[in-house]
C-alpha positions in Angstrom: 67.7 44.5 -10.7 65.1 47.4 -11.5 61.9 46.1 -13.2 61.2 47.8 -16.4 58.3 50.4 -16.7 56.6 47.9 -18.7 56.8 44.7 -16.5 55.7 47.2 -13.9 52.4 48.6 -16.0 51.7 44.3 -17.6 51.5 43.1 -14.1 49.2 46.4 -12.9 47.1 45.3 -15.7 47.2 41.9 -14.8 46.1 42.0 -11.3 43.4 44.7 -12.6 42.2 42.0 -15.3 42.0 39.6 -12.4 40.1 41.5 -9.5 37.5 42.0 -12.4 37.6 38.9 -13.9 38.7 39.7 -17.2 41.8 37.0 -17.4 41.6 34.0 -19.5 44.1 31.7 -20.9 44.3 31.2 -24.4 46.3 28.5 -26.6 48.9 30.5 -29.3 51.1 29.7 -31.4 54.6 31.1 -31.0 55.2 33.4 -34.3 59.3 31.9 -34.2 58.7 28.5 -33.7 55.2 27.1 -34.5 54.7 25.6 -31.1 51.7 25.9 -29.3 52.0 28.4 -26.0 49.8 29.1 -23.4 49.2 32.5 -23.2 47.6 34.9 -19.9 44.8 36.7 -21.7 42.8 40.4 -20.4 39.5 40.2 -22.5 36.6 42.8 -22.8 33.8 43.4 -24.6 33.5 46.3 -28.0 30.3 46.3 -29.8 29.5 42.9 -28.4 33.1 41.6 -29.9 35.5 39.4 -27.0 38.5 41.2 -27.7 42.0 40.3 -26.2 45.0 41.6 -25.0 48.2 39.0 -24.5 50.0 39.6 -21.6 52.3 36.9 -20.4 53.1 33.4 -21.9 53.6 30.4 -19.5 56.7 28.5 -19.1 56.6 25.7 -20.9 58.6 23.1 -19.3 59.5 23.6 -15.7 60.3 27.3 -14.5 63.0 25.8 -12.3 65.1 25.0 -15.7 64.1 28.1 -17.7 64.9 31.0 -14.9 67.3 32.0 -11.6 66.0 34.3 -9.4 67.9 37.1 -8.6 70.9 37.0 -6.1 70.6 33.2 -6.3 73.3 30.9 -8.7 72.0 28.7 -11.2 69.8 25.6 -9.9 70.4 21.6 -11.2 68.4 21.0 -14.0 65.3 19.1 -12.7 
């Protein structure tokens, strides 16, 4: 399975973010739910502002439960 052009450009940014340490992780709430997520965060500076730009969200139980890799069949719940 192709990644899409996006996943492809959020992790180019990501690992961008990173090598110039721009990342940070920042507590959200999700919009549908209410809960509380933990979000991957690229921050820089405008007219002395921290801005930010959400890039991924972090599982929030175990990934093992919440995804299958490809070409593999579904895991046991841990």
């Amino acid at each position: 399975m192709a990644l899409t052009r996006k996943a492809r450009m959020t992790f180019g940014t990501i690992l961008e973010a990173a090598s110039e340490h721009r990342l940070c992780l920042v507590e959200c709430e999700d919009r549908k739910t209410g809960k509380k997520v933990s979000v991957i965060c690229e921050t820089w500076q405008d007219n002395g502002n921290i801005m930010m730009n959400p890039l991924g969200k972090l599982f929030s139980g175990s990934p093992y439960n919440e995804v299958t890799p490809p070409g593999m069949s579904a895991p046991k719940l841990i």
